[in-house]
C-alpha positions in Angstrom: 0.0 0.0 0.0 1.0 3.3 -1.0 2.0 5.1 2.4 -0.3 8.2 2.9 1.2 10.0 5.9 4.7 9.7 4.9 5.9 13.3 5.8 5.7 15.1 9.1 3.5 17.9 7.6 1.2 15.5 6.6 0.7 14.7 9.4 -0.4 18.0 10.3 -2.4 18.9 7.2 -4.3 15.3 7.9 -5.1 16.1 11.5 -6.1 19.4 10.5 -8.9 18.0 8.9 -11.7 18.0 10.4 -10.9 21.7 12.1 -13.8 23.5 10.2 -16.3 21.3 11.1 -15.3 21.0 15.0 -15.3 24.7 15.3 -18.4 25.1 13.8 -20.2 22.1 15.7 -18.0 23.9 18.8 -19.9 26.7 18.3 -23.1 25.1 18.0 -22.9 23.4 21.3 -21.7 27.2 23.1 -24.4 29.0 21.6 -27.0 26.9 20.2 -29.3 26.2 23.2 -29.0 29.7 24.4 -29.5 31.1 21.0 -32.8 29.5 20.5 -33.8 30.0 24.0 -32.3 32.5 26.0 -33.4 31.9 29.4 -30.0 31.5 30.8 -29.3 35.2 31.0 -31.2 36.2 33.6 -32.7 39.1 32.0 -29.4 40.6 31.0 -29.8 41.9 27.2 -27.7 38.8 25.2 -26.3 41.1 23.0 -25.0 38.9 19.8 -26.0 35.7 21.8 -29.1 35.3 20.5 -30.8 35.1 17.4 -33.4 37.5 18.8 -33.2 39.5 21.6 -34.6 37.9 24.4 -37.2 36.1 22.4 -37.3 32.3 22.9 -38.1 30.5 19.3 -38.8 27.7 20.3 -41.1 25.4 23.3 -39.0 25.2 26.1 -40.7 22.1 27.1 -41.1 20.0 24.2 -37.6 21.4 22.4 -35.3 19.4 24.3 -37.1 16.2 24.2 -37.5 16.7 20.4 -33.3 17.2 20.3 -32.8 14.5 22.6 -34.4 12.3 20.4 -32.8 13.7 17.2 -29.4 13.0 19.1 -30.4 9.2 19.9 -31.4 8.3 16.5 -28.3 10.3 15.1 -26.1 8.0 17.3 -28.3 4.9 16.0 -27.6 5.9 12.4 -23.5 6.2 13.1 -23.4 2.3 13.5 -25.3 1.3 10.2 -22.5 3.9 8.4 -19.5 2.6 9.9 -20.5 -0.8 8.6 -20.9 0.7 5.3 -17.9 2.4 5.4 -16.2 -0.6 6.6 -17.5 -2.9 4.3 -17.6 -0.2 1.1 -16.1 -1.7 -2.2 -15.4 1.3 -4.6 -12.7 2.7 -7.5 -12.3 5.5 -5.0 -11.5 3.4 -1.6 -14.0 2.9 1.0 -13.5 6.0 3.0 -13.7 9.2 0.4 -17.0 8.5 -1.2 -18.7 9.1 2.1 -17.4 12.0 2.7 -17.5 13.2 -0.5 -21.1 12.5 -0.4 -22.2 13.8 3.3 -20.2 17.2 2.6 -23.0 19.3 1.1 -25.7 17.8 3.4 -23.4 18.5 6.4 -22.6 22.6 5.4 -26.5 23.0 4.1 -28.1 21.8 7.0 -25.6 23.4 9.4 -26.7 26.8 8.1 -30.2 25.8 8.2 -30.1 25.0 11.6 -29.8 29.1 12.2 -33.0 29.9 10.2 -36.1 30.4 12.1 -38.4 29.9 9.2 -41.5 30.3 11.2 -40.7 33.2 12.4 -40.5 34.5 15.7 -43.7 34.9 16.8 -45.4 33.0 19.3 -47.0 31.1 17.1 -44.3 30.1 14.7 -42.5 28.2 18.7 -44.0 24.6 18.0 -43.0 24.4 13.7 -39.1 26.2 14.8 -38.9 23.0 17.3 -39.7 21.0 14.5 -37.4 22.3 11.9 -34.3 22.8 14.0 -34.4 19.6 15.5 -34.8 18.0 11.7 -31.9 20.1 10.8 -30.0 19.5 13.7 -30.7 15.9 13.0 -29.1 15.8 9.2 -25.9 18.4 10.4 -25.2 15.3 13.3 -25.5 12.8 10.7 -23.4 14.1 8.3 -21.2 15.6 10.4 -20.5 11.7 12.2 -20.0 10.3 8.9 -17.4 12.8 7.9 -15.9 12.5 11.3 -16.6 8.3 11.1 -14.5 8.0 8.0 -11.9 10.0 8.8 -11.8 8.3 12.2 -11.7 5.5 10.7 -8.9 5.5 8.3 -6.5 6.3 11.4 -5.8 2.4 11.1 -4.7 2.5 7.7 -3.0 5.7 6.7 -0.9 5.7 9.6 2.2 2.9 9.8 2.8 2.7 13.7 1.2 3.5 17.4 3.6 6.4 17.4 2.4 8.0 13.9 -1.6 7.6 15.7 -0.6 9.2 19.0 1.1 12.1 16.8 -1.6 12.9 14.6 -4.0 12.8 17.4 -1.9 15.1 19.0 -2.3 17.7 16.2 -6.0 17.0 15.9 -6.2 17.8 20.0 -3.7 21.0 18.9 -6.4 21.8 16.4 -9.2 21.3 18.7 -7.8 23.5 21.0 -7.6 26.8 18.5 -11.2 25.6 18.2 -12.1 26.1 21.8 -10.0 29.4 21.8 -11.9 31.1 19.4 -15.1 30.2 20.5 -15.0 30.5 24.1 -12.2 33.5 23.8 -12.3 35.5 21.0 -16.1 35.1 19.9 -17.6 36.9 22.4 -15.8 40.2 21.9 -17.1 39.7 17.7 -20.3 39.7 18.8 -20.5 42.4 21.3 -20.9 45.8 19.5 -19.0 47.6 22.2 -15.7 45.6 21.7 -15.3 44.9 18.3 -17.5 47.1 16.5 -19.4 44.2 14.8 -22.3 43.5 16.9 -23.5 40.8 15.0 -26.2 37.9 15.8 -24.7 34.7 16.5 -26.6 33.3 13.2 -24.7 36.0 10.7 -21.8 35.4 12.2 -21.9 31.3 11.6 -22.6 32.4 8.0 -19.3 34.2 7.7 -17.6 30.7 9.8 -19.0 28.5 6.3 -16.3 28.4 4.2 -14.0 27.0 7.3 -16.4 23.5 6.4 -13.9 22.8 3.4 -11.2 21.6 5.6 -13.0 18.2 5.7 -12.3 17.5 2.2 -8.8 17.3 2.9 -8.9 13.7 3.4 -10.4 12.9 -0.4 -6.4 14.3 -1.2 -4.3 12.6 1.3 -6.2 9.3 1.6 -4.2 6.6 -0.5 -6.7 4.1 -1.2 -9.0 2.8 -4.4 -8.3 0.8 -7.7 -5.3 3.0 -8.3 -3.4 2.4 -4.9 -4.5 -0.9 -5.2 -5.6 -1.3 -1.0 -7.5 -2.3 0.1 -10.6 -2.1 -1.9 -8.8 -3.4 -4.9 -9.5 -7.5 -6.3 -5.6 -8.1 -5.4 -4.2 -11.0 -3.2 -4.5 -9.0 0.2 -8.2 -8.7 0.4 -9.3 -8.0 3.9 -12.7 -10.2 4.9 -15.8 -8.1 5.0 -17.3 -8.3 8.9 -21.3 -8.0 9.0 -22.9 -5.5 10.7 -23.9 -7.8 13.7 -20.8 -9.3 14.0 -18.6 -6.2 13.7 -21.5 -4.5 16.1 -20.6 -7.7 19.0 -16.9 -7.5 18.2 -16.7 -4.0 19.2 -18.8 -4.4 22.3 -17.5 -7.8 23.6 -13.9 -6.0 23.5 -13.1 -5.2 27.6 -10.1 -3.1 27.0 -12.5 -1.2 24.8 -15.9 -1.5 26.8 -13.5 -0.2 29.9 -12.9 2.9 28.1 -16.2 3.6 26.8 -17.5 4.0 30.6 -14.5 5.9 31.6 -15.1 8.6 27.9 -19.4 8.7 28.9 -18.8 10.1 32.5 -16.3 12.3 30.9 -18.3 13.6 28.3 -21.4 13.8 30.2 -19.7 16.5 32.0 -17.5 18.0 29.5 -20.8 18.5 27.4 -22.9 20.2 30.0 -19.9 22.3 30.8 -19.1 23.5 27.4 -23.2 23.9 26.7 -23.8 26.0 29.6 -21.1 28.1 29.8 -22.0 31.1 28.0 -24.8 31.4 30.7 -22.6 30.3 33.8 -20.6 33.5 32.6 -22.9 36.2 31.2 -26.0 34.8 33.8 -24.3 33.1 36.7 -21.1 35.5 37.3 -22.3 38.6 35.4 -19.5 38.8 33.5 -19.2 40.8 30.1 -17.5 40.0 26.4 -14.0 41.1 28.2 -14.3 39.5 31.4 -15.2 36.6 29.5 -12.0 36.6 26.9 -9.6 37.2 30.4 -11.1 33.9 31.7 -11.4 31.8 29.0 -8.1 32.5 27.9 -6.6 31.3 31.3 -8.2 28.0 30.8 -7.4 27.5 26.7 -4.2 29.3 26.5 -2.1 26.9 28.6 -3.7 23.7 26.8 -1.0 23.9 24.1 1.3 23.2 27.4 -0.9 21.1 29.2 -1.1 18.8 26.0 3.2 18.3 25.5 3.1 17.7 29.7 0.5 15.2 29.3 2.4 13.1 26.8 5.5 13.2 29.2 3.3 12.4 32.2 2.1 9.4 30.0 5.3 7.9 28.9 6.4 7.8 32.6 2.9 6.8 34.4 0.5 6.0 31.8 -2.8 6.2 30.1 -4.5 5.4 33.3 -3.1 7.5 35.5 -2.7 10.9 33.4 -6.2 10.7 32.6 -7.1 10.0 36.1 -5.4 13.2 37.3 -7.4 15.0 34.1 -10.4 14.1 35.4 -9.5 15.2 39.2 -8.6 18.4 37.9 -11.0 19.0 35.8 -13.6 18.6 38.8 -11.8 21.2 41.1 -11.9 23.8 38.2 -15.8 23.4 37.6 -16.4 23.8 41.0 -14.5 27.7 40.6 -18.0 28.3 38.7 -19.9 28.1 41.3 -17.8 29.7 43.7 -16.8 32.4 41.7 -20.6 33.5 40.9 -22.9 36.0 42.1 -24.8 34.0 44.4 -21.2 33.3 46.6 -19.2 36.6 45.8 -22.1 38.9 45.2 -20.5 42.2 43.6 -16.6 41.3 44.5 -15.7 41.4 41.1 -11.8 41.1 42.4 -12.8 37.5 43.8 -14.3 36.3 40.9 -11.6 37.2 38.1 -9.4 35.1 41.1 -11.1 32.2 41.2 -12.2 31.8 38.0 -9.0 32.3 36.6 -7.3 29.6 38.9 -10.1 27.6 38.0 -9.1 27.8 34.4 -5.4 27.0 34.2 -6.7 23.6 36.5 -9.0 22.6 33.6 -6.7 23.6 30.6 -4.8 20.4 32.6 -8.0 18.2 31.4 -9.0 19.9 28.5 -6.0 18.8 25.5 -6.4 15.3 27.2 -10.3 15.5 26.5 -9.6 16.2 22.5 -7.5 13.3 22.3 -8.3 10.5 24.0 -10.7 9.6 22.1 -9.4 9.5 19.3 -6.3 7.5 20.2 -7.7 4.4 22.2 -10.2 3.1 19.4 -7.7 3.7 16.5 -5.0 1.4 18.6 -7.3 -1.4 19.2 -8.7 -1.4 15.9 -4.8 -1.7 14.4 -3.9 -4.3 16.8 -7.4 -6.3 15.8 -6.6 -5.6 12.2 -3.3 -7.0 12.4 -4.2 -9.8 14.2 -7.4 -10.9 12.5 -7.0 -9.7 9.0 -9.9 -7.7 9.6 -10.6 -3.9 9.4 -14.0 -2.6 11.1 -12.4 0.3 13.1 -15.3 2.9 11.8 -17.2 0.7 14.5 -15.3 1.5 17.3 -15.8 5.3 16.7 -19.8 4.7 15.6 -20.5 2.9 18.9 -17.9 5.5 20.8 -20.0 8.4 19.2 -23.5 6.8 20.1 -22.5 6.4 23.2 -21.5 9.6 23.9 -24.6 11.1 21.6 -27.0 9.8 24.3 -24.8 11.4 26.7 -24.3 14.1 25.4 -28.1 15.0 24.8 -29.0 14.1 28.2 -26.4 16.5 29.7 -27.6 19.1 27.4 -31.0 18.5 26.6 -32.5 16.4 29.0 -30.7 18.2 32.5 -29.7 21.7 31.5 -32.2 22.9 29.3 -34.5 21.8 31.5 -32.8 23.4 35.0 -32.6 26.5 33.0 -36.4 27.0 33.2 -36.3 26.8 37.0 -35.5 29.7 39.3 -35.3 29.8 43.0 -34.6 32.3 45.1 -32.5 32.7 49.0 -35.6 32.0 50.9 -36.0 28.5 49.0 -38.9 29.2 46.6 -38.8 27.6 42.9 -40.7 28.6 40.0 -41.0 27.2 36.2 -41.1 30.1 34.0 -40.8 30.7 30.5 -39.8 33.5 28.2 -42.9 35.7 27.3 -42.4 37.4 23.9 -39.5 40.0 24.3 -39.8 39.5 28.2 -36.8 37.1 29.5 -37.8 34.1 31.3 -35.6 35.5 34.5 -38.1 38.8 34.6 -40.9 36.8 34.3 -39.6 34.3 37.4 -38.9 37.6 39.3 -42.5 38.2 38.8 -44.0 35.5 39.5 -42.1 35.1 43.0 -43.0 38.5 43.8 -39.1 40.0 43.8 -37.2 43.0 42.3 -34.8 40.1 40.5 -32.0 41.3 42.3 -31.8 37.9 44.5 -33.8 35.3 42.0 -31.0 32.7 40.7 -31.3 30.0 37.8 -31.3 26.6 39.2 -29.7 24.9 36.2 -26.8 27.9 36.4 -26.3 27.0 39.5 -26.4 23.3 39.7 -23.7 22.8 36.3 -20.8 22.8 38.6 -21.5 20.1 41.1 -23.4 18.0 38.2 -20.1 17.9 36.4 -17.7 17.4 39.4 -19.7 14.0 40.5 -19.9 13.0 36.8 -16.0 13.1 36.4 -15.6 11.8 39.8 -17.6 8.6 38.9 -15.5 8.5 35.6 -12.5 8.6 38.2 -13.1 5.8 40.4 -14.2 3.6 36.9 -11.0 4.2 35.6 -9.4 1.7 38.0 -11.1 -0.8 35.5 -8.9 0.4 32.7 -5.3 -1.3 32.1 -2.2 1.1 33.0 -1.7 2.1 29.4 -3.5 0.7 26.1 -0.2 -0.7 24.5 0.0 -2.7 21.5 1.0 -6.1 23.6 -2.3 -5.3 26.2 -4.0 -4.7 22.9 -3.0 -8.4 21.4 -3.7 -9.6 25.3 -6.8 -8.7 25.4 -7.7 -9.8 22.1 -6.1 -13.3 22.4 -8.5 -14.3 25.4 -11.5 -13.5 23.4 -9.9 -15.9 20.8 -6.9 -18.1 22.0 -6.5 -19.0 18.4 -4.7 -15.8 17.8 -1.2 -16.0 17.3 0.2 -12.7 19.2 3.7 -13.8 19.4 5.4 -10.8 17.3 3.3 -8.3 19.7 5.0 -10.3 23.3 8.2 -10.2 21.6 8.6 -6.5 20.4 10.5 -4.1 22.2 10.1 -1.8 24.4 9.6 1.5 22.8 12.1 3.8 22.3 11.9 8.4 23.8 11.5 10.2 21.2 14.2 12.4 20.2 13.1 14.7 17.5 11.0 17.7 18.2 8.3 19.0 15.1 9.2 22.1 14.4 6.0 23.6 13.2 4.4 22.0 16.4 6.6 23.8 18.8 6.2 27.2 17.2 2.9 26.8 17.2 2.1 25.8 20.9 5.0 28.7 21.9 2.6 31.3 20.0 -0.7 30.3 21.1 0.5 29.9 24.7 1.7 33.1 24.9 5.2 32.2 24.6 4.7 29.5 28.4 5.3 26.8 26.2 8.4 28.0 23.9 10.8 28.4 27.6 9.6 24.5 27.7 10.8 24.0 24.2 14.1 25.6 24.6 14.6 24.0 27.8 14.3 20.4 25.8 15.8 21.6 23.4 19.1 22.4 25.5 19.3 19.6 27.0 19.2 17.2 24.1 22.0 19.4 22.9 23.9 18.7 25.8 23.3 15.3 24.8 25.2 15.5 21.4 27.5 17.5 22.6 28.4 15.7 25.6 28.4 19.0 27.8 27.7 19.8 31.2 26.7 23.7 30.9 22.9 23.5 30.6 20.6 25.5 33.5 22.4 28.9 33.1 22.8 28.9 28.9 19.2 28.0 28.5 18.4 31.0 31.3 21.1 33.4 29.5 19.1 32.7 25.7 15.8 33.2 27.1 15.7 35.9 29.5 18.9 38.2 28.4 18.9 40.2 25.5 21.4 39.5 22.9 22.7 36.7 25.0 21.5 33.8 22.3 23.9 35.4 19.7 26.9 34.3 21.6 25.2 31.6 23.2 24.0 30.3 19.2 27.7 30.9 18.1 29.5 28.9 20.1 26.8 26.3 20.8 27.1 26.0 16.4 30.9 25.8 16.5 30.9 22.7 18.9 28.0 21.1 16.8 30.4 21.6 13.5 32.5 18.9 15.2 29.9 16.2 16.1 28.2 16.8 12.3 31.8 16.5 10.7 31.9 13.3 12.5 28.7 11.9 11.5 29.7 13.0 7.9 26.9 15.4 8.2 26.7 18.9 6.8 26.1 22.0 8.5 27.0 25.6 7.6 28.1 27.3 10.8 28.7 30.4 9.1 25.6 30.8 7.8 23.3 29.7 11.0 25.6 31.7 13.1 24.8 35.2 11.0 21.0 34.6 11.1 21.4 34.1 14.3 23.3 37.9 14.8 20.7 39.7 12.4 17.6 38.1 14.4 18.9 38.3 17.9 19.6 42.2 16.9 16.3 42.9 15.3 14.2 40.8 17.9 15.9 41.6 21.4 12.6 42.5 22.7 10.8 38.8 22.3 11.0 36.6 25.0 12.7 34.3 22.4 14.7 34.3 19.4 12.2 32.4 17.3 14.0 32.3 13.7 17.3 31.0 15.1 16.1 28.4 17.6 14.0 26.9 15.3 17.0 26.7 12.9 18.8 24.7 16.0 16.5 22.2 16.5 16.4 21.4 12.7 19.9 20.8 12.9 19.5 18.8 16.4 16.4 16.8 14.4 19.0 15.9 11.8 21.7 14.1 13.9 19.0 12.5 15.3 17.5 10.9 12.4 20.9 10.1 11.1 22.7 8.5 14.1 19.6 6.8 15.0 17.6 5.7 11.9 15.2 3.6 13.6 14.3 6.4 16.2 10.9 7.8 13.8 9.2 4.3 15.1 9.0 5.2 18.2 6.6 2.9 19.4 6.1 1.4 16.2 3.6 -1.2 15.7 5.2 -5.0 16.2 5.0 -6.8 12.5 2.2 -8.9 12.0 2.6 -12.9 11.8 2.4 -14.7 8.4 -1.7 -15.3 8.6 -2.4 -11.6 9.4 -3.0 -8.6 7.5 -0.4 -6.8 5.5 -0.3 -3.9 7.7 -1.9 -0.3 6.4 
């Protein structure tokens, strides 16, 4: 088979992928809900929040249900498609056509979803429920398949475990820019008084469109059909087609898998209500404004890029288990700064809250990187491992059962507990009312009312609730996660697999070795994180970088170079030079090439022109090319890093 991924920055490009999409279904589960029915604000105008004003489109008591429904049939439909996909015999391969095919669906029905098309009148509440949730119901569809296929073809395009757990990586570094802009940077486009744009959430989807064609990036990259000749093709390696029943009972009879899948549905359940109902828990819950918002957000996003490089580390050292374990714990103490950071605890201290909620951020940006990719890395290894063992390839099914799973869960935490709390208002004294918006009036004034109160101390239930919802759900997903093996390796892969059929010859997976650190560093990767963490990440990147170049160079100066490039100006210059000069030797005797002269100039003209950036971008990244180099010459075998152990004579060519 004709190697798809066989460049680093395709790698990249590939992960980058489904980034339009994500964003947009991001935003949709951000400002969807509140758009439609804005009860959540507690009578504060929504600004660009809403479609409407405060007008509420839809039936706040039938809506939910109908989307709940919607999202249980949607998760139904993913497992018919994966089998397709799985099983799909075509000139083109088996994983393009459907996306080919659910692209247009996905993009129309996305911007339909925004489209109150019986208007926005009273009247018109009962046939918007309708529509939106039938449009809501083809953009899930669509978007799954997209998202099943390319899932799906993880097994295939890339060659080892370490090529999967890289290209997840980028997806989770894509996911993140995702969640940046949305919970970050959106708010301050919609607010009038920030921006200058003051647009409705629903225009300002329309201008996020074109960011949809990112998902046809895999009908380029994807090596597969008649003319790559795998594994669609009529050839001597033709992989058995598995029926839908028995692919369906594979995928739930595996433990290592059914382990995980608990472990991901507490996880979600709370990520999702989070993410659903934090617009409200911001604007209605601590009063905050499109600023205030941007400051707190940030704290939690902008570290991920960080969070994301430690939690690999922490991995290699303690494993799956354990790294996601301390995810979760996090994750739960950072919620809880929701609460305690809201009017209802702090009243008016506006000093308190910007403290707490900021601490509460940087503790979940711990949890959030490991949120993106987890779930994309755990079925694509077992469905490699099963592949290679059982000359089989149904790994669309493990991300179909993965997503209805989490679909059901998903619309219960959104749907069927917050949409619902949000109609419920209480106030200090312990009375609770039901109320619902009426016309232009908010829900929150019309609670006030009916409880006889100026508003000033009437609070949302659901608002309120959200944190301690979420903390127990990722608790529970805590304590479950003592079911799941220290780390999903290859060889507990092939384990697990051979007791649910001792006829399976796992020999090559006990035998292989242990995988070898990583040396290389991706270049695009690490200016990237440095940027978007605010330059946290690129004093972590020097600091590696430094002390793999005390490696080469056999040298015991390390602590007080890398704190004399980063913090002193014009320091790196000399610190480059000399650093270059040694490096000559060990490239000379490698029979490597390197021009000194030239890396050491570069190095002079940027560390003059930039002496005011925390680092000397241009010419670091320059170093650790050269470092990546030696690497990959001294140590050929060192881009496997954990690579996959070959498959015995009666298995599978691998992908």
């Amino acid at each position: 088979m004709v190697q798809s991924l066989n460049k680093k920055w395709k790698e990249v490009v590939f992960a980058a992928s489904g980034f339009g999409p994500n964003l947009l279904m991001v935003l949709m589960g951000a400002y969807y809900s509140d758009a439609l029915n804005p009860a959540g604000f507690n009578g504060e105008n929504p600004l660009g929040q809403t479609i409407v004003g405060n007008i509420c489109l839809v039936l706040p008591a039938i809506f939910p249900i109908l989307l709940i429904l919607g999202k249980i049939f949607d998760g139904i439909i993913d497992i018919p498609f994966a089998s397709i996909t799985d099983n799909l015999n075509t000139r083109w391969g088996r994983r393009r056509p459907p996306i080919a095919i659910a692209f247009i669906p996905m993009v129309a029905s996305f911007a339909l979803c925004w489209v109150p098309v019986f208007g926005i009148e009273e009247s018109g509440q009962l046939g918007n429920s309708i529509w939106f949730t039938v449009m809501s119901l083809i953009f899930f569809a669509s978007y799954t398949m997209c998202l099943i296929c390319f899932y799906g073809s993880l097994s295939n395009v890339c060659t080892s475990t370490a090529q999967r757990i890289r290209v997840s990586a980028f997806k989770s570094f894509f996911d993140t820019i995702s969640y940046v802009l949305v919970y970050a940077l959106v708010p301050l486009f919609l607010e009038k008084v920030y921006l200058g744009l003051g647009w409705g959430i629903d225009k300002f989807v329309f201008m996020l469109l074109p960011l949809m064609l990112t998902m046809i990036i895999p009908l380029f990259m994807i090596k597969e059909g008649k003319k790559y000749g795998y594994p669609e093709n009529s050839g001597e390696e033709v992989q058995e087609k598995i029926s839908l029943g028995r692919s369906l009972g594979t995928t739930f009879k595996n433990k290592l898998f059914r382990s995980w899948l608990v472990v991901d549905c507490c996880a979600f359940f709370g990520l999702q209500m989070f993410l659903v109902s934090m617009n409200t828990l911001l604007r209605g819950g601590m009063g905050f404004s499109g600023w205030e918002i941007t400051l707190c957000n940030s704290f939690a996003f902008a570290p991920v890029p960080v969070m994301l490089y430690l939690f690999q580390k922490l991995k290699a050292k303690k494993g799956i288990r354990f790294t996601y374990q301390t995810c979760l714990l996090a994750f739960s103490v950072a919620i809880l700064a929701f609460f305690f950071s809201s009017k209802l605890m702090c009243g008016n201290n506006k000093i308190m809250q910007y403290i707490i909620s900021c601490a509460g951020g940087v503790a979940a940006s711990w949890a959030i990187g490991s949120f993106f990719m987890m779930p994309m890395v755990i079925p694509s290894q077992i469905s490699s491992v099963e592949e290679r063992l059982t000359k089989k390839n149904h790994s669309s099914m493990y991300f179909a059962a993965q997503a209805f799973c989490t679909s059901v869960i998903g619309a219960i935490a959104s749907y069927g507990v917050y949409d619902v709390l949000k109609n419920i208002f209480f106030t200090r004294s312990g009375a609770f009312v039901w109320a619902e918006a009426e016309g232009a009036t908010s829900a929150f004034d019309v609670a006030a009312r009916m409880l006889n109160d100026s508003g000033s101390e009437v609070f949302n239930l659901g608002i309120t609730l959200v944190p301690f919802i979420v903390t127990l759900a990722c608790v529970i997903g805590f304590i479950v996660a003592f079911k799941m093996p220290k780390d999903f390796s290859p060889k507990e892969v092939a384990r697990e697999l051979k007791k649910m059929d001792p006829s399976l010859d796992i020999t090559s997976f006990e035998n292989a070795p242990e995988p070898k650190p990583e040396k290389q560093e991706i270049l695009f990767v690490q200016i990237a994180l440095s940027i978007l963490s605010g330059f946290i990440f690129g004093f972590i990147w020097v600091g590696l970088m430094f002390r793999k170049l005390k490696t080469i160079l056999q040298s015991k100066k390390n602590a007080l170079t890398y704190i004399l490039a980063c913090f002193v100006p014009f320091a790196a210059i000399f610190i480059l030079a000399s650093r270059y000069k040694a490096l000559k030797v060990k490239f000379d005797e490698a029979g490597l090439d390197i021009n000194v002269k030239s890396r050491t100039i570069v190095a002079i003209i940027f560390g003059i022109l930039l002496p005011l950036l925390p680092l000397n971008i241009v010419s670091l990244s320059l170093l650790q090319r050269d470092i990546n180099k030696y690497f990959h010459a001294t140590d050929p075998d060192e881009e496997e890093v954990i690579a996959d152990s070959p498959a015995p004579e009666n298995a599978a060519t691998p992908a």
